[in-house]
C-alpha positions in Angstrom: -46.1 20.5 4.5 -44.6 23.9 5.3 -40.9 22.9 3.9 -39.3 24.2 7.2 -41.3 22.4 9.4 -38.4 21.6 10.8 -38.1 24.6 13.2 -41.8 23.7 14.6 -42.1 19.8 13.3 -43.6 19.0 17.0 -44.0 15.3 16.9 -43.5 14.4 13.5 -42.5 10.9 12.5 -40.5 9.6 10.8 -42.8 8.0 8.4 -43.6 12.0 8.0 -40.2 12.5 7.4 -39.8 10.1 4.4 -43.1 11.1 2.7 -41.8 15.0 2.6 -38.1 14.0 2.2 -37.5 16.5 -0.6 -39.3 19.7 1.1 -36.4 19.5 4.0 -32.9 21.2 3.9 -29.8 19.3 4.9 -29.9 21.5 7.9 -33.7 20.2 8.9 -32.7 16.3 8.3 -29.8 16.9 10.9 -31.9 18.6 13.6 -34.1 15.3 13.1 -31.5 13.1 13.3 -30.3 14.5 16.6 -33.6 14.8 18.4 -34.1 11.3 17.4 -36.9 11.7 14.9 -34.9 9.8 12.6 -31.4 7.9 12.1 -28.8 8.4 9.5 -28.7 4.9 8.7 -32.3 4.9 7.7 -32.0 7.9 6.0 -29.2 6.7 4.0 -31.3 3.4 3.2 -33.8 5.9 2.0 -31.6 8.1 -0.3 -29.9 4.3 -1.5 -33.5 3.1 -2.5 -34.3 6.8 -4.2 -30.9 6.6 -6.4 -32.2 3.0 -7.6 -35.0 4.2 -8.3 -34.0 6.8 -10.7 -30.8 6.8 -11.3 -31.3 4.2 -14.1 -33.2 7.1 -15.7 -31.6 10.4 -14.7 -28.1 8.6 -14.4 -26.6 11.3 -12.2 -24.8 9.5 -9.6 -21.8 6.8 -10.9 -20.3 5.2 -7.3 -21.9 4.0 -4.0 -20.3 3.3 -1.0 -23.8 2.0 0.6 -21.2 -0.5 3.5 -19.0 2.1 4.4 -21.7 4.7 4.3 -23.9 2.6 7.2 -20.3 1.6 9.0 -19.5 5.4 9.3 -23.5 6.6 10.1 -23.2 3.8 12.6 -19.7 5.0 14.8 -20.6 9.2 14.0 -20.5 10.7 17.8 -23.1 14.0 17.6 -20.5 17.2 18.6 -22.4 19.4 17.2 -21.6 19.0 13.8 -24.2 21.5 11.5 -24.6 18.6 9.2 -24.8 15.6 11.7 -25.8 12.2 9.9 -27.0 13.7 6.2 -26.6 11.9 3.6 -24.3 13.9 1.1 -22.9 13.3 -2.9 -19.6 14.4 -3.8 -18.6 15.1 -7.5 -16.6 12.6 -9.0 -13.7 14.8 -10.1 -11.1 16.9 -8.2 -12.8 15.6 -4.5 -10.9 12.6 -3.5 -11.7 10.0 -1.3 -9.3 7.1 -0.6 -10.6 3.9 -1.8 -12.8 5.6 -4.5 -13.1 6.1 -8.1 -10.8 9.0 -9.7 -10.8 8.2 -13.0 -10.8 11.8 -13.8 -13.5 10.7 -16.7 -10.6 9.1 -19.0 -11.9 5.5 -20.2 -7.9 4.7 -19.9 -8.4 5.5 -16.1 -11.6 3.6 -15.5 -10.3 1.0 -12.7 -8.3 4.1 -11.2 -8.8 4.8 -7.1 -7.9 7.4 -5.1 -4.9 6.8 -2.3 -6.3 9.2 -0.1 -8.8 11.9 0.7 -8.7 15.8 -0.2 -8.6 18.4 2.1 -12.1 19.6 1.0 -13.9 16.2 1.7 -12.0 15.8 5.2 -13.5 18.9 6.1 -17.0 17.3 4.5 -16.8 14.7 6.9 -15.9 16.6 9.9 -19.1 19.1 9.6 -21.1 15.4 9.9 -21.9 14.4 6.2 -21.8 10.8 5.6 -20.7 10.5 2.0 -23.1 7.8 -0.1 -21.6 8.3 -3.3 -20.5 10.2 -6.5 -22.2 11.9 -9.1 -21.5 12.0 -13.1 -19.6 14.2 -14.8 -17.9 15.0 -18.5 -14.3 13.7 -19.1 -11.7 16.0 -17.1 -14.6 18.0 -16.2 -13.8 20.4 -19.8 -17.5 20.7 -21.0 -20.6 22.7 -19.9 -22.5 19.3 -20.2 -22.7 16.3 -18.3 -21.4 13.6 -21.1 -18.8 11.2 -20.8 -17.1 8.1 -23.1 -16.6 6.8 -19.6 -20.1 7.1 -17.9 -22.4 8.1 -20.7 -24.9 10.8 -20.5 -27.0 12.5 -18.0 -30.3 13.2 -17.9 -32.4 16.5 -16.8 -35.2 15.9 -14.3 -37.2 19.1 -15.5 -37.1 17.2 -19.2 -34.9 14.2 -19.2 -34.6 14.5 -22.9 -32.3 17.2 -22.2 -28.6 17.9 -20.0 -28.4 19.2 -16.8 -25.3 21.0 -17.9 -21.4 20.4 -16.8 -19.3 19.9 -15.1 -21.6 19.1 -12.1 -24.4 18.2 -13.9 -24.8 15.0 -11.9 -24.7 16.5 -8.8 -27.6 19.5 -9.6 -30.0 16.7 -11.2 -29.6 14.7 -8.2 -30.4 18.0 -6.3 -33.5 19.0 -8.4 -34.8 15.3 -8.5 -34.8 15.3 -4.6 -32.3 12.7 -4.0 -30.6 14.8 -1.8 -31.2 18.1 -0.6 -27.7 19.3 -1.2 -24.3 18.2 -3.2 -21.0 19.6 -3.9 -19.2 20.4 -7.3 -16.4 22.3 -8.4 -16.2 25.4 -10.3 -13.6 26.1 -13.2 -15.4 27.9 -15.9 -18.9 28.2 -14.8 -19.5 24.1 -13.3 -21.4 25.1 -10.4 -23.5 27.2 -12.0 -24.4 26.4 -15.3 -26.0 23.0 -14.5 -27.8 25.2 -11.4 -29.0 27.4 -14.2 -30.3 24.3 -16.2 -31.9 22.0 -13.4 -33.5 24.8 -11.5 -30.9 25.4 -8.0 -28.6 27.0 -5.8 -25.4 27.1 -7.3 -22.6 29.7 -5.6 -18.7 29.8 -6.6 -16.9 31.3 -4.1 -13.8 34.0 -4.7 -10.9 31.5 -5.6 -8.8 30.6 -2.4 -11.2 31.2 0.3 -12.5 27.4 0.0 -10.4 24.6 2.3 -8.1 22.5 -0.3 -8.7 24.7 -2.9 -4.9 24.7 -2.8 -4.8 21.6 -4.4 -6.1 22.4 -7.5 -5.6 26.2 -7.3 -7.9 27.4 -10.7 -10.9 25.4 -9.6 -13.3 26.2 -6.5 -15.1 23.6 -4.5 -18.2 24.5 -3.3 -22.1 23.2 -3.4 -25.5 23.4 -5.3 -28.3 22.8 -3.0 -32.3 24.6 -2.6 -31.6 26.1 0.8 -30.1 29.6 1.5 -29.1 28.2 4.9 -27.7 25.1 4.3 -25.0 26.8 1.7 -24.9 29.9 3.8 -23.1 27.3 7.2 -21.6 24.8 4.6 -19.5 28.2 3.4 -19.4 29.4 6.9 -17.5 26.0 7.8 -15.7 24.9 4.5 -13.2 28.2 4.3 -9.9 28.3 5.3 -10.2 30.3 8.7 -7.2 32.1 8.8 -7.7 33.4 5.3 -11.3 34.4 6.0 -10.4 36.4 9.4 -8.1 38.1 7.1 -10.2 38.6 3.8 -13.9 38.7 3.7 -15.7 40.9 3.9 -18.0 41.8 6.5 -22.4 42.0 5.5 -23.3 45.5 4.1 -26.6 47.4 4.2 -28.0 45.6 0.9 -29.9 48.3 -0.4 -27.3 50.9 -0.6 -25.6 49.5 -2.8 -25.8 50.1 -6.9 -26.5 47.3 -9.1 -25.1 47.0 -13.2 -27.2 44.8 -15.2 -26.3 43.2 -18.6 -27.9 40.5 -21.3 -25.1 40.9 -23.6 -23.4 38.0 -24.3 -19.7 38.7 -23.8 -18.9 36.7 -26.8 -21.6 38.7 -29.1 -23.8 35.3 -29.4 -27.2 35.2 -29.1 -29.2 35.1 -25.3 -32.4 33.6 -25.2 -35.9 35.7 -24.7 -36.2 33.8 -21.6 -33.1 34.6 -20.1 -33.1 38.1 -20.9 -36.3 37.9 -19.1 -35.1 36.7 -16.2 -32.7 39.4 -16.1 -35.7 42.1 -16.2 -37.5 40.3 -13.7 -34.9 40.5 -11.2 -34.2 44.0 -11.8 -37.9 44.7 -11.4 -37.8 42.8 -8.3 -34.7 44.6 -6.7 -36.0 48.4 -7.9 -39.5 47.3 -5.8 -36.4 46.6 -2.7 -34.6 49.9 -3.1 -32.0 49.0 -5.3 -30.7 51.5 -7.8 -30.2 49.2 -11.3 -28.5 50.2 -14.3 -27.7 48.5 -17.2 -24.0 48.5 -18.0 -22.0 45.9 -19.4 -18.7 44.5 -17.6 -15.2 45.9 -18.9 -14.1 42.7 -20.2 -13.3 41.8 -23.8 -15.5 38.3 -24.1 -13.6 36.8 -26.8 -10.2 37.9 -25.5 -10.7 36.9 -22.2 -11.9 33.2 -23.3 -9.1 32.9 -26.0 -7.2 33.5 -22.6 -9.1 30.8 -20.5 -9.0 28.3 -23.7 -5.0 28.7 -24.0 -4.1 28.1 -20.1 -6.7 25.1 -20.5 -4.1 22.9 -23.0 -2.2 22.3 -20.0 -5.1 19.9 -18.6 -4.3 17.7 -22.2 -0.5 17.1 -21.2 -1.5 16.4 -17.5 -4.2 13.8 -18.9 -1.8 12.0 -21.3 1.1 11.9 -18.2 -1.7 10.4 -15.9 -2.8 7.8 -19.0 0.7 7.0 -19.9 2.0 6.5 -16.4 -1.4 3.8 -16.2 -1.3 2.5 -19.2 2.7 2.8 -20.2 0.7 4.9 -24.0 -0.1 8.2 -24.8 -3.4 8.8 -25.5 -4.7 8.5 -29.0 -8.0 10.4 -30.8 -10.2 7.6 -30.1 -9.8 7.0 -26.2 -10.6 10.5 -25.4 -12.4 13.4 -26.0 -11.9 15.5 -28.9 -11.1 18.7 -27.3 -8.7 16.8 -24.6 -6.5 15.6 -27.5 -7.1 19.1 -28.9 -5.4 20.7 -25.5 -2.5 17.8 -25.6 -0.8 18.3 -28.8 -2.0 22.2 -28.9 0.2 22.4 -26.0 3.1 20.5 -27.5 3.7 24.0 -29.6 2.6 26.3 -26.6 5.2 29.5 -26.5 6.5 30.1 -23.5 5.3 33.6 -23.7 1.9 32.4 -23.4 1.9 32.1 -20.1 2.6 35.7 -19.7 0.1 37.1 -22.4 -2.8 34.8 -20.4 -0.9 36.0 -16.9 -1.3 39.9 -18.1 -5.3 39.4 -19.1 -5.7 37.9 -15.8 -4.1 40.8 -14.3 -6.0 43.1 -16.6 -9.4 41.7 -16.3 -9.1 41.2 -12.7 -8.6 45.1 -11.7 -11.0 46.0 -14.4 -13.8 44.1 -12.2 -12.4 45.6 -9.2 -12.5 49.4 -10.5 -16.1 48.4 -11.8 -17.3 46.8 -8.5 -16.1 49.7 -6.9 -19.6 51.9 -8.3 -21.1 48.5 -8.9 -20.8 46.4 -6.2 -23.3 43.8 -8.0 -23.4 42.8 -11.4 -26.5 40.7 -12.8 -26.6 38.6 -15.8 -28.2 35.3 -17.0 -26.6 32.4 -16.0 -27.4 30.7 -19.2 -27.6 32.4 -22.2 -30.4 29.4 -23.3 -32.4 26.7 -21.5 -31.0 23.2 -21.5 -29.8 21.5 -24.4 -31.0 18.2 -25.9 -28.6 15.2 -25.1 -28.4 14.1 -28.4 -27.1 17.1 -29.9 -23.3 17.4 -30.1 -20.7 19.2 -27.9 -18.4 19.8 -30.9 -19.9 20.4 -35.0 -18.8 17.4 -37.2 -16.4 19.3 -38.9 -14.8 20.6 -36.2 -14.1 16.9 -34.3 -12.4 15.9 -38.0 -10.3 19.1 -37.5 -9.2 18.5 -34.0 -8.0 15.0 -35.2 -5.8 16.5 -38.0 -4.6 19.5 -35.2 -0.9 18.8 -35.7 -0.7 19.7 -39.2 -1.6 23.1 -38.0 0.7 25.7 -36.8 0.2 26.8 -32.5 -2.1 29.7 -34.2 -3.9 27.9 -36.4 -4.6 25.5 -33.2 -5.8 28.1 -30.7 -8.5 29.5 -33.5 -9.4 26.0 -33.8 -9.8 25.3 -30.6 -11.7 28.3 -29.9 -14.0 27.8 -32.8 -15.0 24.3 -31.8 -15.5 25.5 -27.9 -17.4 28.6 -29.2 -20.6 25.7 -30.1 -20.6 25.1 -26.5 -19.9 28.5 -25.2 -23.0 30.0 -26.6 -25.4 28.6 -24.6 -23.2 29.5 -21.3 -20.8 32.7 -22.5 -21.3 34.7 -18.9 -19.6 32.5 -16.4 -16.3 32.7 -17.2 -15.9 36.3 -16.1 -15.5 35.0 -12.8 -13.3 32.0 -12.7 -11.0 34.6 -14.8 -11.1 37.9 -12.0 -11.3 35.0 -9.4 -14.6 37.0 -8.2 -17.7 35.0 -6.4 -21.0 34.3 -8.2 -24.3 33.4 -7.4 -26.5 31.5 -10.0 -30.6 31.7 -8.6 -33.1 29.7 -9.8 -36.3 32.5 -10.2 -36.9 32.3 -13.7 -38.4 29.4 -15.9 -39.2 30.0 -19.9 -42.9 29.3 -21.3 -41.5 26.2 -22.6 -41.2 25.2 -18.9 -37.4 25.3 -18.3 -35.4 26.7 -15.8 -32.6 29.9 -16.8 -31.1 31.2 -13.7 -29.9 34.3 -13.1 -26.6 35.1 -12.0 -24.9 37.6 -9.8 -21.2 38.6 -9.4 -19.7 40.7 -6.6 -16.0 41.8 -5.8 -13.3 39.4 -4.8 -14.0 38.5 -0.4 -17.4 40.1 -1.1 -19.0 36.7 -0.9 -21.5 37.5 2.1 -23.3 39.7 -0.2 -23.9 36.5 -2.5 -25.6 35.1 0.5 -27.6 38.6 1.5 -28.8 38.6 -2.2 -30.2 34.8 -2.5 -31.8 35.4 1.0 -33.5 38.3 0.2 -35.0 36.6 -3.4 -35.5 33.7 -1.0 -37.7 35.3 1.8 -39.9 36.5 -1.0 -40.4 33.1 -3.1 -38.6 34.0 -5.8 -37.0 30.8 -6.5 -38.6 27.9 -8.7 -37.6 24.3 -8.1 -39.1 21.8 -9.6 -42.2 20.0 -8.2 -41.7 16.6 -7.3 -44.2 14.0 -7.2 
């Protein structure tokens, strides 16, 4: 079945519906539900019956709300909501719902409940989504895997021997294994779209601020992963703050025109993979047969400097975890109820300089205009998402040696610490060095999924734009869209 059917589905049934679930967008599944093909109630019956079915293996989605989900399907009045009656999953950290688990991934924190609902998944509910559940994630959402003390691992549905990646790793494998068509995440360092890269979607950080509620938590960005142009193009469309957007974004350019820089350099002079480099080639080969001029020029940003930056205004998130713990649990943390890099953060931040803030404040500056004189001759910038494929869930976040390190951090000066720190990350970092660039300039990005290796795993490709350039994110996924660029992975 043509996947949007929906714009000529005729008489289709329901029974139709259900055996094609995972070829329809978000945006189809609402046009059924208001002509009556379908309810939301038995969709979300549907979706329930799906997440038994393989959430045991995938274990992607921790909380369901199946009672409240039905009582809210059941009293939703169609007002022309773009996403009447779907079924949606919402990441388990930094998108509050009263009444529901925000344990921020600390095992200290695990009978922890939100008092009230954030500003981003108000405005969720208001565009029609009925909210089923939550998806996995790692503790304090730090890693680029989806691994938790708390909720254990996640698995992969291209191989589920492997990660989907972090932070949102549960809500991209519950995208690519076609429990729903579309879920929301939150993007710090690259958690939108590294676990796009890795399960083979959508993933699209918008410029920092633009997003409704993003004021809450101003370094992350909420947004979505999903297999449908159009269903992220009106979820952004309705998610940013309109007064803000009237003000700052950009309008659509002529496509085209406009120069693109291409790099596979890993910003942190670590290996990339043959396949994502790849990737990389094809899409340049792709836009030159468009009319795109490419070149290949690296970004003006010192990699190391600029994550020795991002790691050192990250130990804040330690001191906030312990206050959080403590004011619980009336104790600090200790080594062996968190992470190892969350206790790393804590007492690294104990012996924080004040002048810290203002060396990471001045590389923000600095790497922020550098992007925008670069964007000014290249408006888009293409690199891998991923500098590899997937990793294997059983191997480790952090080398041996450097978890026995991190527990011994405070016999080490606030230098000493930071290289520490940075060395442990750097295991991590490797397989996903290009995102940070920008969460760091506050720019938008688009991770695609059009490339999978020979050993049959997905490595997106990524593209980066000027800040309130976001609509070119959108003109550049349609236009690999309309084409059939993008692989997802077939389901059964």
């Amino acid at each position: 079945m043509d996947k949007y059917q929906s714009k000529k589905y005729g008489n289709i049934s329901s029974q139709e519906i259900f055996e094609h679930y995972s070829e329809f967008s978000a945006l189809d599944l609402a046009k059924f539900i208001r002509d009556k093909k379908v309810t939301s109630r038995e969709l979300i019956v549907f979706v329930m019956k799906k997440v038994k079915e393989l959430n045991p293996s995938l274990n992607a989605v921790i909380t369901l709300r199946k009672a409240s989900a039905l009582k809210e399907a059941e009293n939703l009045k169609d007002e022309g909501q773009p996403f009447y009656g779907v079924p949606l999953l919402i990441k388990g950290i930094g998108q509050t719902m009263a009444g529901e688990s925000n344990t921020m991934g600390l095992v200290p924190l695990k009978a922890r409940v939100s008092e009230d609902t954030g500003k981003y998944v108000n405005r969720l509910q208001e565009l029609g989504f009925i909210i089923i559940g939550q998806t996995n994630f790692p503790e304090l959402g730090l890693i680029n895997q989806t691994k938790s003390k708390l909720y254990g691992n996640t698995s992969n549905p291209w191989e589920m021997s492997r990660n989907p990646g972090g932070s949102s790793g549960g809500a991209t494998a519950s995208v690519a294994a076609g429990i729903v068509p579309i879920a929301t995440g939150n993007d710090a360092g690259g958690s939108l779209r590294i676990p796009a890269s890795w399960t083979g979607v959508i993933g699209f950080k918008p410029t920092r601020i633009l997003v409704t509620g993003d004021d809450e938590e101003p370094s992350v960005v909420n947004f979505a992963e999903g297999k449908s142009m159009a269903d992220l193009s009106m979820l952004f469309e309705n998610v940013l703050d309109k007064h803000l957007a009237q003000v700052l974004v950009k309008p659509v350019q002529s496509l085209n025109t406009l120069k693109v820089a291409f790099s596979y350099k890993s910003p942190v002079n670590t290996k990339v993979s043959r396949t994502a480099i790849q990737g990389v080639k094809k899409a340049v080969k792709f836009l030159r047969e468009h009319g795109f001029t490419c070149e290949q020029v690296d970004a003006p940003a010192d990699g190391v400097k600029l994550m020795q930056s991002y790691y050192s205004a990250s130990t804040s998130v330690g001191t906030k975890a312990n206050k959080m713990i403590k004011d619980a649990t009336g104790k600090s943390m200790n080594f062996d109820n968190v992470s190892a890099m969350t206790w790393g953060f804590w007492r690294a931040d104990q012996k924080q300089p004040k002048s810290a803030e203002d060396l990471v404040n001045s590389e923000i500056k600095r790497v922020t205009k550098a992007m925008a004189d670069f964007h000014k001759k290249y408006p888009i910038y293409l690199t891998p998402t991923t500098a590899f494929a997937a990793p294997l869930n059983k191997e480790s976040v952090y080398l041996p040696e450097d978890v026995k390190q991190l527990a011994h951090i405070d016999d080490l000066n606030h230098e000493e610490q930071m290289q520490l720190i940075y060395k442990a990350c750097l295991h991590q970092l490797k397989l996903s060095p290009f995102t940070q660039l920008a969460n760091i300039s506050g720019e938008p990005a688009i991770s695609l999924p059009t490339n999978v290796g020979t050993d049959g795993l997905p490595v997106g490709i990524m593209f980066e734009f000027a800040q309130f350039h976001d609509q070119l994110a959108f003109q550049i996924g349609n236009l690999f869209e309309k084409f059939n660029q993008f692989k997802f992975l077939k389901i059964k």
